[in-house]
C-alpha beads as a LAMMPS data file, in Angstrom:
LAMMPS data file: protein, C-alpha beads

238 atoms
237 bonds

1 atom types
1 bond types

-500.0 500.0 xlo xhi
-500.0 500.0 ylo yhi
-500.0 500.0 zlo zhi

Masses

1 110.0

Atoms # bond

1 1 1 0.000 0.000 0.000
2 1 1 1.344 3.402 -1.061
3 1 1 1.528 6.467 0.963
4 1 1 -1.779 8.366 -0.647
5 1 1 -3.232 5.305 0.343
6 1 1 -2.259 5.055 3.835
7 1 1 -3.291 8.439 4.078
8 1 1 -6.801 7.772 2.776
9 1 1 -7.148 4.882 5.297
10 1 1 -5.802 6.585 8.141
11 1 1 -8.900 9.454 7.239
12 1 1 -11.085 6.790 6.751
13 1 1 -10.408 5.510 9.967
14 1 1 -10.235 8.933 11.797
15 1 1 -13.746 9.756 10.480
16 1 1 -15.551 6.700 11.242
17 1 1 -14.103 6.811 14.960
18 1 1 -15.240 10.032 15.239
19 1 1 -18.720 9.457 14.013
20 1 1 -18.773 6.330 16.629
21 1 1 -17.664 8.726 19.221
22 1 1 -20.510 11.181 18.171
23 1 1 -23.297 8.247 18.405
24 1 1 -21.761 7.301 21.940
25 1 1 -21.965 10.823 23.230
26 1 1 -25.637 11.380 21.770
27 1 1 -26.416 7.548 23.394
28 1 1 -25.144 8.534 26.773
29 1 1 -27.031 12.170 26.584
30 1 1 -30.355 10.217 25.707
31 1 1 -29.812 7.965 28.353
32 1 1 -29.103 10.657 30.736
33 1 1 -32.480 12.543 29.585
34 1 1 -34.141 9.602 29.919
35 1 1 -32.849 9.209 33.932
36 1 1 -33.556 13.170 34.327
37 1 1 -37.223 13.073 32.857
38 1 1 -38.191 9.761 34.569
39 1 1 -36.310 10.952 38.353
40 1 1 -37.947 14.681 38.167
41 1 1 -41.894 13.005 37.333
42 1 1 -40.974 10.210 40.059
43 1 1 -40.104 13.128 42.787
44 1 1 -43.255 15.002 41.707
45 1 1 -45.401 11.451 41.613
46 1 1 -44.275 11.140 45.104
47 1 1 -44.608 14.920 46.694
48 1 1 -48.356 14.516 44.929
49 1 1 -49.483 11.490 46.567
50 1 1 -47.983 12.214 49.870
51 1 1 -49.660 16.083 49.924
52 1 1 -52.787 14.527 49.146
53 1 1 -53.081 11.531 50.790
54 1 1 -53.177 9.261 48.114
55 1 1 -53.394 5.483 47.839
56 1 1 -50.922 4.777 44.830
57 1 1 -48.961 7.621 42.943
58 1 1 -50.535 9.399 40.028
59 1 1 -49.286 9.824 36.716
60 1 1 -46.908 12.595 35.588
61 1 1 -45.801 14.128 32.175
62 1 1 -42.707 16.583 32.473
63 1 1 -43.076 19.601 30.400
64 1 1 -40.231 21.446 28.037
65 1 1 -36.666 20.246 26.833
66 1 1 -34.281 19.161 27.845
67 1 1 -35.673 17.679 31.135
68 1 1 -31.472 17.202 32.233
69 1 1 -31.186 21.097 32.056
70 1 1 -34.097 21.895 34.603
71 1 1 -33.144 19.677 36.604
72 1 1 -29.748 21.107 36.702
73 1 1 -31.240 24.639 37.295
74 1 1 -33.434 23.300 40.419
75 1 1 -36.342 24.818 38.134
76 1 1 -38.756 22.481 36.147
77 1 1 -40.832 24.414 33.498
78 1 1 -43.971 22.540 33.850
79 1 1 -45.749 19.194 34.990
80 1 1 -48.842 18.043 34.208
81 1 1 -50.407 15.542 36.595
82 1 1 -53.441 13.088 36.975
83 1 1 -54.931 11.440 39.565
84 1 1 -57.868 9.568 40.035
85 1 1 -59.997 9.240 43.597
86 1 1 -58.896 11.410 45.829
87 1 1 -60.077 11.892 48.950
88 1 1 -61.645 15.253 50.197
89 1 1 -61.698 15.663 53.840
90 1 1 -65.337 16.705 54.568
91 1 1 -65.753 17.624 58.584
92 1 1 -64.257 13.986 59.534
93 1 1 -65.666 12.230 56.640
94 1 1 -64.477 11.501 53.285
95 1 1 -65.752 13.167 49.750
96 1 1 -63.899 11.456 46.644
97 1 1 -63.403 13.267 43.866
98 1 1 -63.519 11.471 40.639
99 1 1 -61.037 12.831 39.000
100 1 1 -57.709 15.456 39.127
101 1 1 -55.684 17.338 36.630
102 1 1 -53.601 19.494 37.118
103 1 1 -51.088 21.625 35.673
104 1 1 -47.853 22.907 37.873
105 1 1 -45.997 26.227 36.291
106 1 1 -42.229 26.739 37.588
107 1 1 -41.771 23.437 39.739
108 1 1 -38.847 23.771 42.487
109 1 1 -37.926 21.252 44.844
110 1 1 -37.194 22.643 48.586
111 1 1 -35.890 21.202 51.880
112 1 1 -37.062 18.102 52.800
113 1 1 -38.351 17.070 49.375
114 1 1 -40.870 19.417 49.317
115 1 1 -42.355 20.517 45.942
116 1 1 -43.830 23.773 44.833
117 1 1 -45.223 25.439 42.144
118 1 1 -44.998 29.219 40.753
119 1 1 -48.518 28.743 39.659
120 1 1 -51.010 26.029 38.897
121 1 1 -54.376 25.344 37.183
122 1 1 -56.905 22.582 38.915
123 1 1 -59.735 20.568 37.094
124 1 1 -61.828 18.695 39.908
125 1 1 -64.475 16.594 38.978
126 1 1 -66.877 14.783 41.685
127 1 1 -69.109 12.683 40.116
128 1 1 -72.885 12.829 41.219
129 1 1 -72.529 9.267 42.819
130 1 1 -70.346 10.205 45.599
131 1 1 -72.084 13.660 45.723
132 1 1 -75.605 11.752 46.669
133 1 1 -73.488 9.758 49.124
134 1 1 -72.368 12.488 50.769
135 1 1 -75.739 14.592 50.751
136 1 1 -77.598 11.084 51.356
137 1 1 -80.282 12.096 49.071
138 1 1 -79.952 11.552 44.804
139 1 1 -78.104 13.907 43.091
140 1 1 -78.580 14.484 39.202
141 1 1 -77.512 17.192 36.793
142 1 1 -80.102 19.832 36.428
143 1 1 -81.401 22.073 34.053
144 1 1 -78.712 25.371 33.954
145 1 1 -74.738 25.038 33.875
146 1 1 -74.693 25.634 37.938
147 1 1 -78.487 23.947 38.907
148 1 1 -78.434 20.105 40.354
149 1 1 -81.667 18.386 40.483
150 1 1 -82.032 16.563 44.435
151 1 1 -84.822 13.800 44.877
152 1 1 -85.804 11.534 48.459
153 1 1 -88.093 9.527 50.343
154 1 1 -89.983 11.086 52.949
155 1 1 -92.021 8.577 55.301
156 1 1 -95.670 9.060 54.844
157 1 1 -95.492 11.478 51.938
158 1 1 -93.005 9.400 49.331
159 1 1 -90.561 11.199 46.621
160 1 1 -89.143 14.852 47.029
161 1 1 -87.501 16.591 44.740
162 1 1 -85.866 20.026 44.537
163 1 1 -83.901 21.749 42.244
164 1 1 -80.619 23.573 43.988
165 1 1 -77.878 25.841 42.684
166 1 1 -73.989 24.870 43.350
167 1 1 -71.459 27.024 43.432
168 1 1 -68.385 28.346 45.437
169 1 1 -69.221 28.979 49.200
170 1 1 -65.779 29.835 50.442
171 1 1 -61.895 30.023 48.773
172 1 1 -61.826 26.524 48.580
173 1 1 -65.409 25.669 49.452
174 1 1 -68.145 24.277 47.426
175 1 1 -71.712 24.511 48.585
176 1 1 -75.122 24.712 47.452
177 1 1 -78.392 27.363 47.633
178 1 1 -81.259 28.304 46.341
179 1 1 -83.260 25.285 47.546
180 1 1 -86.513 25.332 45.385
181 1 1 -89.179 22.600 46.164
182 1 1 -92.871 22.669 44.588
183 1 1 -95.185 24.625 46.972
184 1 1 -97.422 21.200 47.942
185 1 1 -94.484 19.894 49.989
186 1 1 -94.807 19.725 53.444
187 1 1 -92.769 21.979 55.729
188 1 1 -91.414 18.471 57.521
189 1 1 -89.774 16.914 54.266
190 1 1 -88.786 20.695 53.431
191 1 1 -87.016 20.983 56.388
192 1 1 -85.583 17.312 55.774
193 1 1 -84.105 18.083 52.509
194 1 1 -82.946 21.624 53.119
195 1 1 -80.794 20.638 56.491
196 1 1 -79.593 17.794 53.814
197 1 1 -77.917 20.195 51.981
198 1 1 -76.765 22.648 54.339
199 1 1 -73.262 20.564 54.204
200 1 1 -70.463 22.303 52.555
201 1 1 -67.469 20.162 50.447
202 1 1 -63.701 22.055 51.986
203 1 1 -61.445 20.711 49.359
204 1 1 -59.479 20.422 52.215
205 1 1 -56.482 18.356 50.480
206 1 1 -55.745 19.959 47.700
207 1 1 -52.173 21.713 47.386
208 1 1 -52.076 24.792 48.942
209 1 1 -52.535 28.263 47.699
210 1 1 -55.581 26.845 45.351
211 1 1 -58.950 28.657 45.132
212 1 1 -61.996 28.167 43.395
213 1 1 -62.666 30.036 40.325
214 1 1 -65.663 28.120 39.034
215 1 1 -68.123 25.471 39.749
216 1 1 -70.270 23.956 36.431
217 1 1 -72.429 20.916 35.716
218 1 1 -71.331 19.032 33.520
219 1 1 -72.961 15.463 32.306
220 1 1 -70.674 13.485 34.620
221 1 1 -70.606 15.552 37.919
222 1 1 -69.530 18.732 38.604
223 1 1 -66.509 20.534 37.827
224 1 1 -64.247 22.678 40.204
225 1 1 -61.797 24.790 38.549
226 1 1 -59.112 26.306 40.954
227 1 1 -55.899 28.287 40.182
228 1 1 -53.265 29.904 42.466
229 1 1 -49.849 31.502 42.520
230 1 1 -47.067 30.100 45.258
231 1 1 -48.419 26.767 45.440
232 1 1 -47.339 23.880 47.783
233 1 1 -47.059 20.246 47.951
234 1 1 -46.298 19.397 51.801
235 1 1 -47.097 16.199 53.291
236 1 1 -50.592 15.387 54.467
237 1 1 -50.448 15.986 58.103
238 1 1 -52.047 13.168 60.048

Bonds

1 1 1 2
2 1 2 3
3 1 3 4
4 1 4 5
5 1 5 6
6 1 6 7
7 1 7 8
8 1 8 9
9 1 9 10
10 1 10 11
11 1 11 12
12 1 12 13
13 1 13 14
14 1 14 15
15 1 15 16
16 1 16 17
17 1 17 18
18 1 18 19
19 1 19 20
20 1 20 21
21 1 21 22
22 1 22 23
23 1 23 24
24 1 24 25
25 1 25 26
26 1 26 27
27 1 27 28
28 1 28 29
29 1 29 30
30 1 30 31
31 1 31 32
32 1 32 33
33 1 33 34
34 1 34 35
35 1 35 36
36 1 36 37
37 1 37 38
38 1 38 39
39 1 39 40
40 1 40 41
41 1 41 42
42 1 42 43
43 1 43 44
44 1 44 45
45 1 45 46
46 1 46 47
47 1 47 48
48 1 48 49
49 1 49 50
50 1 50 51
51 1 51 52
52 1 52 53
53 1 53 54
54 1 54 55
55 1 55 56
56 1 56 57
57 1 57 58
58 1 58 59
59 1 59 60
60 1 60 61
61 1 61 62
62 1 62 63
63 1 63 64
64 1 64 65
65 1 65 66
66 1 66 67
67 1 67 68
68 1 68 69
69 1 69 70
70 1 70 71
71 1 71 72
72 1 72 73
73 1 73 74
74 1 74 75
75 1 75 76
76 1 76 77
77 1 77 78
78 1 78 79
79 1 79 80
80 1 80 81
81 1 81 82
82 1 82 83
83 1 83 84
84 1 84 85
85 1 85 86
86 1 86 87
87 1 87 88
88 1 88 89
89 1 89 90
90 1 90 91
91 1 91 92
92 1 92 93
93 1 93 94
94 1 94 95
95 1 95 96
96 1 96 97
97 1 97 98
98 1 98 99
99 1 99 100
100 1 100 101
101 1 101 102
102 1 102 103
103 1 103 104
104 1 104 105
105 1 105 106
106 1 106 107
107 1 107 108
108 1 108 109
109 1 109 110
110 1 110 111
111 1 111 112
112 1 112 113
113 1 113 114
114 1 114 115
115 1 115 116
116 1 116 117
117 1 117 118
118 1 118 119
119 1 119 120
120 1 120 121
121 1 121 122
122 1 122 123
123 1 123 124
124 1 124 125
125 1 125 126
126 1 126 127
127 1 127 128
128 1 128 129
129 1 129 130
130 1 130 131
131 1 131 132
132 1 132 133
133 1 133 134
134 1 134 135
135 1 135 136
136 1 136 137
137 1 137 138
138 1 138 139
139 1 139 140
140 1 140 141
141 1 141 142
142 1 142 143
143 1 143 144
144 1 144 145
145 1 145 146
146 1 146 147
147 1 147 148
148 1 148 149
149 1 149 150
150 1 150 151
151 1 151 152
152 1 152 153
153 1 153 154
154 1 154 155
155 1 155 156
156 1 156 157
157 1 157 158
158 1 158 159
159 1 159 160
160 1 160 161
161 1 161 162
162 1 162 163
163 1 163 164
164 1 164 165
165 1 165 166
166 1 166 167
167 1 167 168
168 1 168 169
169 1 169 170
170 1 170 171
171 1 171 172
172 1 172 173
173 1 173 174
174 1 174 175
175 1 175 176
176 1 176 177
177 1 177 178
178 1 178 179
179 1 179 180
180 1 180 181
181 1 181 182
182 1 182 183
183 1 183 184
184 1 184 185
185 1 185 186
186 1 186 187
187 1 187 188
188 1 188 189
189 1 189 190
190 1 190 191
191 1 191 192
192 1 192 193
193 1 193 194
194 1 194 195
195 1 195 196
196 1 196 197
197 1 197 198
198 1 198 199
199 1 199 200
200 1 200 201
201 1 201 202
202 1 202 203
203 1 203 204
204 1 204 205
205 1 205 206
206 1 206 207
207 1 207 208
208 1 208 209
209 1 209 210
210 1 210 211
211 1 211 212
212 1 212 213
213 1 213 214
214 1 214 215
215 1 215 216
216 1 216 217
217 1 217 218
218 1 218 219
219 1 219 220
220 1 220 221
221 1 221 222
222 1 222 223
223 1 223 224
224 1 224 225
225 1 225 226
226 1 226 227
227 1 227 228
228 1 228 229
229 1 229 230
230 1 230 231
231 1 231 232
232 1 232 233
233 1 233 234
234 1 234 235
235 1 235 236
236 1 236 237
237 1 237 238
């Protein structure tokens, strides 16, 4: 072999080496996004289910690119979370709602694993199910985007029904009103199903810094949506 081509080899060689190299560096930087985006959505999993007093950790998509970066600056851009039955401390006893999204804005991680947001957006849904459990009368979507339709047995008279208006009774309080029954009820099964209702719904575990915006009926329950700036995800306490 001749000394052009040697020299052609020896380029040949250099070249492919350093296109190997460049595969094993992008490799090793796609595994190490891959470690990053699965760690940050584990922590978050895990700060979720412990601030609201979850059963099993809920699911987590990490927002923006790369995931390796953010994690470097102690700053995730965004995480988008959902959970399914979560409980809603009612006065002692226990409101599920249905289902959870939510959506976390400028995620930082603080001392003792705590998480918390910049801002977030909520979408709580309690399906009509648990809200006639909790009432203890049947609970139906009613006729207008904020009326329910209520309906019970009262001994010696039979079926009641009312039609009510939900909406937000507090910050992070949902409660209903307007209480309108036909005028041949009796004032006993009036009184029966108004003191029914009087109970509020505290979304008591819910991240702090949340409020209530709105409160809508919807074909599958009703809908909370909550926002809030400086937003927290500290351990339930006990």
């Amino acid at each position: 072999m001749n000394g052009p081509e040697i020299s052609r080899a020896m380029r040949h060689r250099r070249r492919r080496n350093g296109l190997i190299a460049i595969a094993l560096a992008l490799l090793a930087a796609g595994g190490g996004e891959v470690w990053a985006t699965q760690h940050v959505q584990d922590r978050i999993a895990e700060s979720v289910r412990r601030s609201m007093g979850l059963d099993s950790v809920p699911q987590v998509q990490v927002n923006g690119f790369p995931v390796s970066m953010q994690l470097a600056r102690k700053k995730i851009t965004g995480a988008d979370v959902d959970a399914a039955q979560v409980p809603a401390t009612v006065n002692g006893r226990v409101l599920m709602i249905q289902d959870l999204a939510v959506q976390l804005h400028g995620v930082h991680q603080e001392q003792g694993g705590r998480e918390r947001a910049d801002d977030a957006e909520v979408t709580a849904t309690i399906a009509y199910e648990d809200l006639s459990a909790f009432y203890g009368v049947a609970v139906d979507r009613g006729h207008g985007d904020d009326q329910l339709e209520v309906t019970t047995r009262v001994p010696l008279f039979g079926q009641v029904s009312a039609s009510t208006r939900i909406g937000i009774a507090g910050p992070r309080t949902i409660g209903v009103d307007d209480v309108r029954l036909s005028e041949n009820v009796p004032p006993a099964a009036r009184t029966l199903l108004e003191s029914s209702l009087e109970r509020t719904i505290p979304l008591d575990n819910l991240p702090e810094g949340l409020t209530i915006r709105s409160v809508t009926v919807t074909d599958h329950g009703i809908v909370a949506l909550m926002s809030g700036s400086d937003v927290h995800l500290r351990p339930r306490a006990a």
